[in-house]
N, C-alpha and C positions, 0 to 999 in steps of 0.2 A: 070513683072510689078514692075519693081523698081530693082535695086543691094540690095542684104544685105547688111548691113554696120557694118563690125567687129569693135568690141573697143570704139563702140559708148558711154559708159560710162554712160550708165542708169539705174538707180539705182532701185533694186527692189523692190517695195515696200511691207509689210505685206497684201495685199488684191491681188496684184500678185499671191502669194505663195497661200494663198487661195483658188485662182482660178486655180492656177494651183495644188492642190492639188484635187480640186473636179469637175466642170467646163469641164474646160481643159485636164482633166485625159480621156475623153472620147471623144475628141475630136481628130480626125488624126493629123498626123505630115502633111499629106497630103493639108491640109487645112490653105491656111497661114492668117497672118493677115488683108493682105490687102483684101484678099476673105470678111475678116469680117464686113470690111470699106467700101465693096462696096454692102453688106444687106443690111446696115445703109442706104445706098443710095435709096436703091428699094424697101425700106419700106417706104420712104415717099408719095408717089403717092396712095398708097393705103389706108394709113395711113389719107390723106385729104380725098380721097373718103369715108372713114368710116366714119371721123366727120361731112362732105357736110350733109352723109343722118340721121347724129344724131344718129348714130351707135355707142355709146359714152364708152360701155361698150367694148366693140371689139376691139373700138379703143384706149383704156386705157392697152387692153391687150397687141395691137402690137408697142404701146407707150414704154411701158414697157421692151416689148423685144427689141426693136431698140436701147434703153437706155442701158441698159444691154450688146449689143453689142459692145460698147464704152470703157466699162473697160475691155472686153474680148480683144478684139486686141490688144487693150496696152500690156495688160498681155503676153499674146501672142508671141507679139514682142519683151520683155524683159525678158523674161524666155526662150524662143527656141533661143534668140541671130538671131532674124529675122526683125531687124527692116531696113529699106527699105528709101530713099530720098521722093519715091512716098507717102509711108503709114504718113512722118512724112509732109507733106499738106496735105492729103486729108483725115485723120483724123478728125482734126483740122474744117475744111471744110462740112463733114459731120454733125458734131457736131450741126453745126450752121443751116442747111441748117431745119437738123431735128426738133431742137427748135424754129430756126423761124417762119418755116409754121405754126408749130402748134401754137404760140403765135399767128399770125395770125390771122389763123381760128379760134382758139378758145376759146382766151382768151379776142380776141376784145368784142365776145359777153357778156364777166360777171367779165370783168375788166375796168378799163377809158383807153379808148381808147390813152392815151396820155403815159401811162407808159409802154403800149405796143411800141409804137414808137420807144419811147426812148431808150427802148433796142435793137428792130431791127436796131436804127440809128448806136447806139456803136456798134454793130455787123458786121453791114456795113464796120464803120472806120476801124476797126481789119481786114476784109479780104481785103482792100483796103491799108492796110498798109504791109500788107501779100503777096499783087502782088506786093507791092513797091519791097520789097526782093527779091520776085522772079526776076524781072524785072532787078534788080542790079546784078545779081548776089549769091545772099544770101541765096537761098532758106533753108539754111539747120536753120534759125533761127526764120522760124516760123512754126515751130513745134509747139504744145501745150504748154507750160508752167505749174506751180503748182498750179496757182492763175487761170490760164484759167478752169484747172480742175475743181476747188472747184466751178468755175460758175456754169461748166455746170450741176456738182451734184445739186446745188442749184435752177439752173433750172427746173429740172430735178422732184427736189419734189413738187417746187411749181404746177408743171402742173400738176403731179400725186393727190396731193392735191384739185385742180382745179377739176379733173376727179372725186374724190371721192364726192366732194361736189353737183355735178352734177345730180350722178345716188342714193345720198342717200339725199340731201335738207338740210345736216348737216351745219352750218353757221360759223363753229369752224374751218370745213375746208377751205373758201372762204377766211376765216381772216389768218390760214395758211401760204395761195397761196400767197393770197397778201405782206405780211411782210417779203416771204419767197423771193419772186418776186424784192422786195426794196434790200434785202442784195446782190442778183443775180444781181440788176444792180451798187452795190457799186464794186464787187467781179469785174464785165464786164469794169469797169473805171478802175480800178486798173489791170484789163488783158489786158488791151488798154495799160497802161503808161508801164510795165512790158513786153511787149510781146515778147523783145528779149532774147531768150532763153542767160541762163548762159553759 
């Protein structure tokens, strides 16, 4: 499922090392990244089934772990020296496919339906400028980015924030989601104009 790619030149970061200190210490050499990229994937179907039946608590958990699966692979990849042409799309691709549904499903219902759009739209542009690549030629340059990261962490809490606001009616956290949501789609414009990797 993809060549390794020696000398790929990816830098490792402190939250890497981390993870590979604690994480990933217990995780097989057997197990590569791309295995991790493709949970990401097969959690989302269940993952809408849980919020369909307002299963909200369940699904904040396995929200959590799909998220979580995100910087495990990275890690992964850049500390075993396993990074892959496959894992650096379909990363990238999960990332999206994960936070979309769930903005979707779940944020239409206790957000304006018009900011959720808006970020599935630049969402859209991003993998439609990401088959450009492919399609050229280029694949190896839409990989992830630093600035793509930093969406998807900010993504990432807005929803979880979104989740807590939910199962507890706290209003601290809806205002969170929201403003956390606004910088996610400044972060998603700025990983649109950026996205060809250095």
């Amino acid at each position: 499922m993809g060549t390794v790619e020696q000398g790929t030149g990816s830098r490792i970061t402190i939250t890497d090392r981390l993870l590979a200190a604690t994480i990933l210490h217990v995780i097989p050499h057997s197990v590569k990244p791309n295995h991790v990229t493709i949970v990401r994937f097969l959690c989302v179907p269940p993952l809408v089934l849980l919020l369909w039946h307002h299963l909200y608590f369940y699904g904040m958990l396995l929200f959590a772990f799909a998220a979580l699966t995100d910087a495990i692979d990275g890690a992964m990849a850049r500390t075993r020296n396993q990074i892959t042409q496959w894992g650096k799309i379909a990363d990238p691709f999960a990332d999206k496919l994960l936070i979309g549904t769930v903005l979707i499903v779940l944020m239409a219902n206790y957000v304006n339906t018009l900011v959720v759009w808006v970020m599935v739209f630049i969402e859209l542009c991003i993998v439609a400028r990401s088959l450009l690549y492919i399609a050229s030629g280029r694949s190896a340059q839409v990989e992830a980015n630093r600035v793509g990261k930093v969406k998807m962490i900010m993504q990432s809490v807005a929803l979880m924030s979104l989740f807590v606001y939910i199962l507890s009616g706290i209003p601290t956290f809806l205002v969170i989601a929201m403003y956390t949501l606004y910088l996610a789609i400044a972060f998603a414009i700025a990983s649109l104009v950026f996205y060809v990797s250095a």
